[in-house]
C-alpha positions as CSV (number, residue, x, y, z in Angstrom):
1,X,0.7,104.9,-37.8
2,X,3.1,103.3,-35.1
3,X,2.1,100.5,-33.6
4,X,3.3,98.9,-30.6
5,X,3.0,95.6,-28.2
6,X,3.8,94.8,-24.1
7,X,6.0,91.4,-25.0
8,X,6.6,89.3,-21.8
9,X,10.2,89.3,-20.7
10,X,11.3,87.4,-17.2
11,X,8.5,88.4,-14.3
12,X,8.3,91.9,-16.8
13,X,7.1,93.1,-19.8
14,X,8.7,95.0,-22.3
15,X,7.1,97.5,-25.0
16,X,8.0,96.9,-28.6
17,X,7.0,99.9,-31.1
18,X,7.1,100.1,-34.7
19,X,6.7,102.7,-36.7
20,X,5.3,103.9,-39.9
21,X,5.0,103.3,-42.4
22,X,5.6,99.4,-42.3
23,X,2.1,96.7,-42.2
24,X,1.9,95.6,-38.6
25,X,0.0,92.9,-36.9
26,X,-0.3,91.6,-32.9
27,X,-0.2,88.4,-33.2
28,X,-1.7,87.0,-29.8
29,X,-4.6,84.4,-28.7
30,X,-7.9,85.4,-29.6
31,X,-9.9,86.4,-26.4
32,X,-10.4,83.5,-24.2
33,X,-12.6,84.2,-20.8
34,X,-11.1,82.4,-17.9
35,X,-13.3,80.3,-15.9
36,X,-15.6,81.9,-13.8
37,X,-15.3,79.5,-11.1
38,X,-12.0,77.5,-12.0
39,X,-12.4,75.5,-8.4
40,X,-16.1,74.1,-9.4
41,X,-14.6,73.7,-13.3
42,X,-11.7,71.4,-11.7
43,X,-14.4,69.4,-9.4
44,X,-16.7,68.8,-12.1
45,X,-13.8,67.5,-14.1
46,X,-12.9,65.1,-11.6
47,X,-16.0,63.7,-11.0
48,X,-17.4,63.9,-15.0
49,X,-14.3,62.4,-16.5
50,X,-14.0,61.5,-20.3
51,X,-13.4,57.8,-21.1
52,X,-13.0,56.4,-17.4
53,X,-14.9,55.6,-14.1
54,X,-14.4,59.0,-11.3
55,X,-11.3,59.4,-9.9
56,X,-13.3,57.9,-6.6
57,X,-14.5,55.1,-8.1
58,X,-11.1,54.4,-9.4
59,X,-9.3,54.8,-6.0
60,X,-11.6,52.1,-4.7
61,X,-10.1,49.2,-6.1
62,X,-6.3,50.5,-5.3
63,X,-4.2,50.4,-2.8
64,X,-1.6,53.5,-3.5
65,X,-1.3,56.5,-6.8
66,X,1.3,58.3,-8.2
67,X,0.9,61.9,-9.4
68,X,3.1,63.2,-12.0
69,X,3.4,67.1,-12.1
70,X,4.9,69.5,-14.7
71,X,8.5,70.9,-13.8
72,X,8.9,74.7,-12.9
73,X,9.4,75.1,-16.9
74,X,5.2,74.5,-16.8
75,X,3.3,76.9,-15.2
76,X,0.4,74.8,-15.0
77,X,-2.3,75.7,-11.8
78,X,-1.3,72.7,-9.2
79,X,-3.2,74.9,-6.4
80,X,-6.1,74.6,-8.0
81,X,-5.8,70.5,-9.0
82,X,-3.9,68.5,-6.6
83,X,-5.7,68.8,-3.3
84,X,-9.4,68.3,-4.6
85,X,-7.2,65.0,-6.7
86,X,-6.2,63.6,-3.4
87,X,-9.2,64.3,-1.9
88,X,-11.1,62.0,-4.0
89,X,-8.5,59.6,-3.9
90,X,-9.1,59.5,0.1
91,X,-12.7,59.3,-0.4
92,X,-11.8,56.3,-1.9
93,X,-10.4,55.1,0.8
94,X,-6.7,55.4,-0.2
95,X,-4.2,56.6,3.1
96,X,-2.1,60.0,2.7
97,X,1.4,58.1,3.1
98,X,0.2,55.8,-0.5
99,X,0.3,58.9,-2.6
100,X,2.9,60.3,-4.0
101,X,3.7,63.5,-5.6
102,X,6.3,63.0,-8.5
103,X,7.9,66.4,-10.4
104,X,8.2,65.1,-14.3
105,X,11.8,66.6,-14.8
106,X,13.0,64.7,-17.5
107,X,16.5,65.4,-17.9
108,X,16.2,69.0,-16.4
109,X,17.5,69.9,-12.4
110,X,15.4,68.6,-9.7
111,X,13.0,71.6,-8.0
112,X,13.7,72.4,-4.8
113,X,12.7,74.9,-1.3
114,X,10.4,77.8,-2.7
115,X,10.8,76.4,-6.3
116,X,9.4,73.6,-5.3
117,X,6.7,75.3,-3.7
118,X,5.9,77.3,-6.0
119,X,5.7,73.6,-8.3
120,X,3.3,72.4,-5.9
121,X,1.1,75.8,-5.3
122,X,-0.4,74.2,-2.0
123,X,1.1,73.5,0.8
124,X,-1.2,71.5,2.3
125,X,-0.2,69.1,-0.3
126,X,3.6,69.0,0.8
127,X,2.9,68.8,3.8
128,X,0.6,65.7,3.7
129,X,1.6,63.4,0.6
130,X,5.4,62.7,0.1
131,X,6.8,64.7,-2.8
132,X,9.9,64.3,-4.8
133,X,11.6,64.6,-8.3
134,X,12.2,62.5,-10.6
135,X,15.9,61.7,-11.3
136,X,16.3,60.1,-15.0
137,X,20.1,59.3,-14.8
138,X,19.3,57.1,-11.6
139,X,18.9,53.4,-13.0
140,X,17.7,52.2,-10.0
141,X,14.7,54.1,-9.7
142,X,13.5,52.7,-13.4
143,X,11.6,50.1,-14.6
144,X,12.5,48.8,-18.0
145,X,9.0,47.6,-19.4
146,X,10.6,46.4,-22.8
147,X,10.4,48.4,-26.6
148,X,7.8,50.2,-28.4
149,X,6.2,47.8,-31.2
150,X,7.2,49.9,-34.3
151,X,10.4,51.7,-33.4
152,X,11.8,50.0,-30.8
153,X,12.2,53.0,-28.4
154,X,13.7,51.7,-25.0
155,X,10.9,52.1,-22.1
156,X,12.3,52.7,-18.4
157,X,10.1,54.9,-16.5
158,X,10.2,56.1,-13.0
159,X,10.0,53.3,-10.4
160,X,7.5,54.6,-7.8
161,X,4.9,55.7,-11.5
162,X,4.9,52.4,-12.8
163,X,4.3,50.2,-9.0
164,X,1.7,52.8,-8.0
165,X,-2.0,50.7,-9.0
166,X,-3.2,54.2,-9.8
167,X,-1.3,56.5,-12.9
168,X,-1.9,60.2,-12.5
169,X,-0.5,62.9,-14.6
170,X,-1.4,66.2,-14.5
171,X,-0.3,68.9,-17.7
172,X,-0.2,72.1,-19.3
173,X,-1.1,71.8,-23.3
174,X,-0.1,74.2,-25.1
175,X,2.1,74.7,-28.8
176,X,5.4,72.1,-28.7
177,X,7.9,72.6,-30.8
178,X,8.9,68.8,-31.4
179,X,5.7,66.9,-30.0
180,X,3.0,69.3,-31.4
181,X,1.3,69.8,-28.0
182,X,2.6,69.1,-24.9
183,X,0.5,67.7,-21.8
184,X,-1.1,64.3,-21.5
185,X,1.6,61.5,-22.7
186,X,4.6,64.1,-22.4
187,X,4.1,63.7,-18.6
188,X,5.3,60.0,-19.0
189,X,7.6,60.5,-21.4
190,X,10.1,62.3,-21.6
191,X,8.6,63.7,-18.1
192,X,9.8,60.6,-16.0
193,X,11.2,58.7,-18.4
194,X,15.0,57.7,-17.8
195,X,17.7,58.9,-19.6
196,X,18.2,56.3,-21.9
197,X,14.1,56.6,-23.3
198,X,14.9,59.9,-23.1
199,X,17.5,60.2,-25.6
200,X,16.2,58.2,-27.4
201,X,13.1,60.4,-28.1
202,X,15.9,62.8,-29.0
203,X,17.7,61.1,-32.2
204,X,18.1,63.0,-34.8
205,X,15.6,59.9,-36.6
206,X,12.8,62.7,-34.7
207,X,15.0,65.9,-34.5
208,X,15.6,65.8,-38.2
209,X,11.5,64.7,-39.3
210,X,9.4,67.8,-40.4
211,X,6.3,66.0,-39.1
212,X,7.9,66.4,-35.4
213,X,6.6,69.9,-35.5
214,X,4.8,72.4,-33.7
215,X,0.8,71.9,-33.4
216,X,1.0,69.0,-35.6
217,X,-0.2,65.9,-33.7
218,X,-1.9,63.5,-36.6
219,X,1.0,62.9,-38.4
220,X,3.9,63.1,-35.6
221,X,6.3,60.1,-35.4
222,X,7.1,61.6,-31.9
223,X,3.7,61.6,-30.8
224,X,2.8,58.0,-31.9
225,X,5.9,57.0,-29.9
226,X,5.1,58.6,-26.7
227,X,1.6,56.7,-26.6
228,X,3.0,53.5,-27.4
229,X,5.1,54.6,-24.5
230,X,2.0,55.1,-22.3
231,X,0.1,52.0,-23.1
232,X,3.1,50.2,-21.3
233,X,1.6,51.8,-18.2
234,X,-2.0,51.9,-19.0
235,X,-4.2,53.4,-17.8
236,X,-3.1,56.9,-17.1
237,X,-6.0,59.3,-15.6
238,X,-4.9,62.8,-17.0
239,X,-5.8,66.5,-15.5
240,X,-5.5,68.7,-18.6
241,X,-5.4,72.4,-18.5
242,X,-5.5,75.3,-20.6
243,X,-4.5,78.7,-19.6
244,X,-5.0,82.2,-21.1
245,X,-2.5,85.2,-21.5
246,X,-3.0,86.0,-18.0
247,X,-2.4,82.5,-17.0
248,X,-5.9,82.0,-15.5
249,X,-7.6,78.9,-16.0
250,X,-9.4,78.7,-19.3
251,X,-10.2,75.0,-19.6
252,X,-9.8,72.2,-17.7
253,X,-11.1,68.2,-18.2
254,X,-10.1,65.3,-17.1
255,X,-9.7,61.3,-17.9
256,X,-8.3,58.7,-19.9
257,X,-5.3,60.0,-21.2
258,X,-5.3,59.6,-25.5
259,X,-8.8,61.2,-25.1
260,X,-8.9,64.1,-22.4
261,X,-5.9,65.1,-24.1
262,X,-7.3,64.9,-27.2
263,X,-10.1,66.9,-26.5
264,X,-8.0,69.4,-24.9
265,X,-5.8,69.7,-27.9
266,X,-9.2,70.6,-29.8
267,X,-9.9,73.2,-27.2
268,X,-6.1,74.5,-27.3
269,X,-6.2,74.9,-30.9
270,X,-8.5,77.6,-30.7
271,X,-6.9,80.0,-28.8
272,X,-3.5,79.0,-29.6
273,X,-3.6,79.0,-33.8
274,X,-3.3,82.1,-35.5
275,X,-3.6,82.4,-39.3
276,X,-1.7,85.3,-41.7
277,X,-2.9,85.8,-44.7
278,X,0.9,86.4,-46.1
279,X,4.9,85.9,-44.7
280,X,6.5,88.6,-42.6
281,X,9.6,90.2,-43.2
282,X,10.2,90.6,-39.6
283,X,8.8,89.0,-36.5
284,X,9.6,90.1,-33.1
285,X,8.9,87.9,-30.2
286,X,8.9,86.6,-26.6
287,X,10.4,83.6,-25.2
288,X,7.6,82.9,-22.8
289,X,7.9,85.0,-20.2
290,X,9.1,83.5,-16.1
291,X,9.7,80.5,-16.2
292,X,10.3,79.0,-19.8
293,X,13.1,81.9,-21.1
294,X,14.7,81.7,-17.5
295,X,17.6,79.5,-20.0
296,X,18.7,80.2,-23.6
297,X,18.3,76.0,-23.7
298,X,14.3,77.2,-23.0
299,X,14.5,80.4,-25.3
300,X,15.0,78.2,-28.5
301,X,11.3,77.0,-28.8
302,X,10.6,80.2,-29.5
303,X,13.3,80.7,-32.2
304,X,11.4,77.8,-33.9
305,X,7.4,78.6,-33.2
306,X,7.1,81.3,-35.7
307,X,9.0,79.7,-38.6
308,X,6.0,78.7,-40.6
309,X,4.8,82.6,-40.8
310,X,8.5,84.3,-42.1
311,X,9.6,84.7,-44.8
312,X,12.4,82.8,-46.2
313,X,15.3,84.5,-45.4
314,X,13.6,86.9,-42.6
315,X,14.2,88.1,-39.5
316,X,13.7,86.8,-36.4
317,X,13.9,88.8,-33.2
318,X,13.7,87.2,-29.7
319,X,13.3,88.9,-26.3
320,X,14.4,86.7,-23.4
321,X,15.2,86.7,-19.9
322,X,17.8,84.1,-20.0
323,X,18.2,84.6,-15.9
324,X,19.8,81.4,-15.7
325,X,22.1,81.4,-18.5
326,X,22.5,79.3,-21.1
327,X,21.2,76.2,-19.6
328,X,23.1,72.7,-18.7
329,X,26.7,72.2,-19.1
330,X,25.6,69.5,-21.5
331,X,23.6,72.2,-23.6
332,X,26.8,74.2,-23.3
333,X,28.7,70.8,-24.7
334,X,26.3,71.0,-27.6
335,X,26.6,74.8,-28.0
336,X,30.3,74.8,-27.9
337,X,30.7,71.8,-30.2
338,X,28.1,73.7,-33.0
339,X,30.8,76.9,-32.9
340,X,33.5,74.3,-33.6
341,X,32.4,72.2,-36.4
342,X,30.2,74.3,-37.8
343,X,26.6,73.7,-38.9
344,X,27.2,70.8,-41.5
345,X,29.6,69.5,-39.8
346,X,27.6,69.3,-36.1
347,X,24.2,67.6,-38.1
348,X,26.7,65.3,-39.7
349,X,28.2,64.3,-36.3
350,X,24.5,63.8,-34.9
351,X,23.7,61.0,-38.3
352,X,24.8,57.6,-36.5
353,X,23.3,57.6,-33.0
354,X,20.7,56.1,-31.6
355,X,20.7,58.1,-28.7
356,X,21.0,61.5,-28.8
357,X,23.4,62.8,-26.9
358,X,21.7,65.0,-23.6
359,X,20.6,68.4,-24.5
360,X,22.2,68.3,-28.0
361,X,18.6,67.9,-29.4
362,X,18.0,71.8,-28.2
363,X,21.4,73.0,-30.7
364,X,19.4,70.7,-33.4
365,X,16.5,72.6,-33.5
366,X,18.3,75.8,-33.1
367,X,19.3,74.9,-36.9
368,X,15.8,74.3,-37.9
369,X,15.5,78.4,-36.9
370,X,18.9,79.7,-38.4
371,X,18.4,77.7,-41.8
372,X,15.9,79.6,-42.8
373,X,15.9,82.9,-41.0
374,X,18.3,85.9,-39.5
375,X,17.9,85.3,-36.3
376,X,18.7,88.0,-33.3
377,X,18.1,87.2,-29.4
378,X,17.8,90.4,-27.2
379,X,18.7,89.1,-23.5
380,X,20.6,91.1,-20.3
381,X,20.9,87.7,-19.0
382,X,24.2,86.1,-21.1
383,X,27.8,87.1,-20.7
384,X,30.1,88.1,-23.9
385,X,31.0,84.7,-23.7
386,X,27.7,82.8,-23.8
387,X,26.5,85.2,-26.3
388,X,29.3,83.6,-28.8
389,X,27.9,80.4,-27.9
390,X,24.5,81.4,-28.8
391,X,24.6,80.2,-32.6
392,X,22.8,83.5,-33.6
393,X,22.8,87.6,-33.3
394,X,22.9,89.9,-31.1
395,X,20.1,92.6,-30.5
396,X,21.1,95.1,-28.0
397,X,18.1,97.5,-28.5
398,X,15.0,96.1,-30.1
399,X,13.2,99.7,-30.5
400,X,16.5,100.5,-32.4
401,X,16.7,97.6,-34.3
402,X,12.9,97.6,-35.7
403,X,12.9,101.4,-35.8
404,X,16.4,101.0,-38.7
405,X,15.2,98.1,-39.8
406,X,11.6,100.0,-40.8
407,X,13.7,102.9,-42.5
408,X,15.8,100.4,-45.1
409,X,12.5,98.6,-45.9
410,X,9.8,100.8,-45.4
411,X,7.0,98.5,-46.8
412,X,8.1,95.5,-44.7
413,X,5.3,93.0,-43.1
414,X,5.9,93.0,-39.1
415,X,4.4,91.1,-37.0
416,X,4.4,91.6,-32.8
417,X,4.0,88.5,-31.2
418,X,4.0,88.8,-27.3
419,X,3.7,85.1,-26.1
420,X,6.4,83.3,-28.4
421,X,5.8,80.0,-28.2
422,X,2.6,79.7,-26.9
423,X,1.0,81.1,-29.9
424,X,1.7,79.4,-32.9
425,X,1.1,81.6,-36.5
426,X,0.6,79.9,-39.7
427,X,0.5,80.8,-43.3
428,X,-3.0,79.5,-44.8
429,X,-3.1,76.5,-46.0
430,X,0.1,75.3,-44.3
431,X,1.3,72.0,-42.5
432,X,-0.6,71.9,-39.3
433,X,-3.0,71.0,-36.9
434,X,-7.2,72.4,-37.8
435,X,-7.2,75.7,-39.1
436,X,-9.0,78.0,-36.9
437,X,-9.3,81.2,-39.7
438,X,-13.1,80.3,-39.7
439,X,-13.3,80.8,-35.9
440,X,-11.1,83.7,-35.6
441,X,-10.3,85.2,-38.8
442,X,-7.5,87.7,-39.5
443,X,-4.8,88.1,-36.7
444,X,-5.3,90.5,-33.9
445,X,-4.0,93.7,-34.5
């Protein structure tokens, strides 16, 4: 029987089909019901938060906040968060012109006009609290607050995050390739972090460590260091959300940062695990959708997401927008300098530095992907040029390429999985986070 799945390309969708007589699974979050009420969810959030006084309470005994926001890679719900925020931070008798709205860039392009509003979602909020990005290679908007204890990562974070009295972060969590989730401490750093932290974070010391892996949080080097990172600024009062398919607000809490976001995580895992019960041959996917595969420097996380549930040697197909090309000229750098030295001889170049090179870290994980897999990106958005930059094949029809690839291997285990990286599938009893088989069982389908 042929099967088939809407996979979420750019602001579109795209249907995949595969025919019979191959096994077939949708891989997609188990059904989550958004909040009925997401506006009274927030408020009650705010004002029941885990580990810490109310976000009034709090503003009492301070004279000015910072807010750290996700870039327009995050499409995390600001409309619905950062007015009833400042609002109780005004309750608390805090003025408009001490609050300040910071975008967490890290290394990536400042937001700006509509993108910026569209950042924001409100805009009573730009009009009221001053707003701006935050700009990593500009020393003299960071504070260097000394090294971590055990590895000695550099800390310089933004300026106006670290003199505000109150630390606010705000954050999407949902499957990371490197940092197991993201959300929570990621909004520090790498979020506004400068660039020497930054790269840092990046060395291959991380890059290169299994345990820097998607969903995997207990056992993360990266994750220990980005909250020894954050208890140079603590505390840091965190809004965490959690969105569904749709991208309506599933869950929201609030608090100290380590545990809302560890709660969060919890929740996250639910709908965001999947387990397979055996490999796939083949496994065609998304890249996210608008905004995340807007770059091919974006597209990789989900080149790398689905790893754990091929086969060795499988393939991997990837639908992406790539609207903006293939990122920064520094990812190009990267990208250019893998097709010259080859893969050995790029991982070999990456061995002796401290500090990653910027972007490079992006044509590192690529490798984790094309070590183990074939792996095919199907995009309208790169030129013949890019393309040979890409490090992998080329897919021009996908319906084509699943329908021939059915016909040499007839009995082959595909698997449909609409939301690339923001589902994460995993073989039984693999390296991971809690397995949620009991809650959910066999993938959707």
């Amino acid at each position: 029987m042929t099967r088939s799945a809407e996979l979420h390309v750019g602001r579109a969708h795209l249907a995949v089909t595969v025919p019979a007589p191959a096994h077939v699974d949708v891989l997609r979050k188990p059904l989550t019901a958004a909040l009925d009420d997401p506006a009274a969810a927030v408020a009650a959030a705010l004002d029941r938060p885990i580990g810490c006084a109310p976000l009034s309470l709090l503003a009492a005994d301070a004279t000015s906040a910072c807010i750290v926001v996700c870039d327009v890679t995050r499409p995390v719900p600001n409309g619905l968060l950062l007015r009833p925020l400042i609002e109780r931070l005004l309750a608390g008798g805090m003025r408009l012109d001490a609050i300040t709205v910071l975008v967490a860039t890290g290394l990536h392009r400042p937001n700006l006009g509509d993108e910026l509003r569209a950042v924001i979602g409100d805009d009573w909020v730009l009009e009221h609290v001053r707003v701006r990005n935050h700009d990593a290679r500009d020393a003299e908007r960071q504070l260097h607050l000394g090294t971590t204890p055990v590895r000695g990562t550099p800390i310089d974070l933004d300026r106006a995050f670290v003199e505000a009295d109150l630390h606010i972060v705000t954050g999407l969590v949902e499957p990371h390739f490197m940092a197991g989730y993201s959300g929570g401490r990621k909004l520090v750093a790498p979020g506004v972090a400068g660039e020497r932290t930054i790269r840092a974070l990046h060395a291959t010391r991380y890059m290169a460590d299994p345990l820097a892996s998607t969903a995997l949080l207990e056992t993360n080097p990266l994750h220990d260091e980005l909250l020894a990172i954050v208890a140079s600024v603590a505390p840091v009062f965190a809004v965490n959300t959690v969105i569904d398919e749709a991208r309506r607000l599933a869950f929201v809490n609030a608090g100290e940062v380590a545990a809302s976001h560890a709660q969060a995580v919890a929740y996250a895992r639910t709908c965001s695990e999947v387990v397979c019960a055996a490999p796939y041959d083949l496994i065609v996917t998304g890249a996210g959708g608008h905004p995340l595969d807007a770059t091919y420097y974006q597209t990789v996380k989900a080149m790398v997401t689905p790893l754990d549930a091929l086969a060795e040697g499988g393939d991997l197909v990837v639908l992406s927008a790539c609207s903006e090309g293939l990122g920064s000229a520094a990812f190009r750098d990267a990208q250019e300098r893998l097709m010259t030295l080859g893969r050995d001889g790029f991982l070999a170049s990456l061995r002796a530095k401290a500090l990653a090179d910027v972007d490079e870290w992006q044509t590192q994980m690529l490798l984790r992907s094309t070590a183990s897999a074939r792996v095919h990106l199907a995009t309208d958005g790169l030129d013949a040029h890019d393309l040979a930059l890409t490090g992998v094949g080329r897919c021009d029809d996908v319906d084509a390429f699943v329908h021939a690839y059915v016909r040499r291997r007839p009995q082959a285990r595909v698997a449909l999985l609409p939301e690339g990286p923001y589902v994460v599938p995993r073989r039984s009893g693999s390296m991971g986070g809690a397995d949620p088989a009991a809650a959910h069982g066999a993938p959707a389908g």
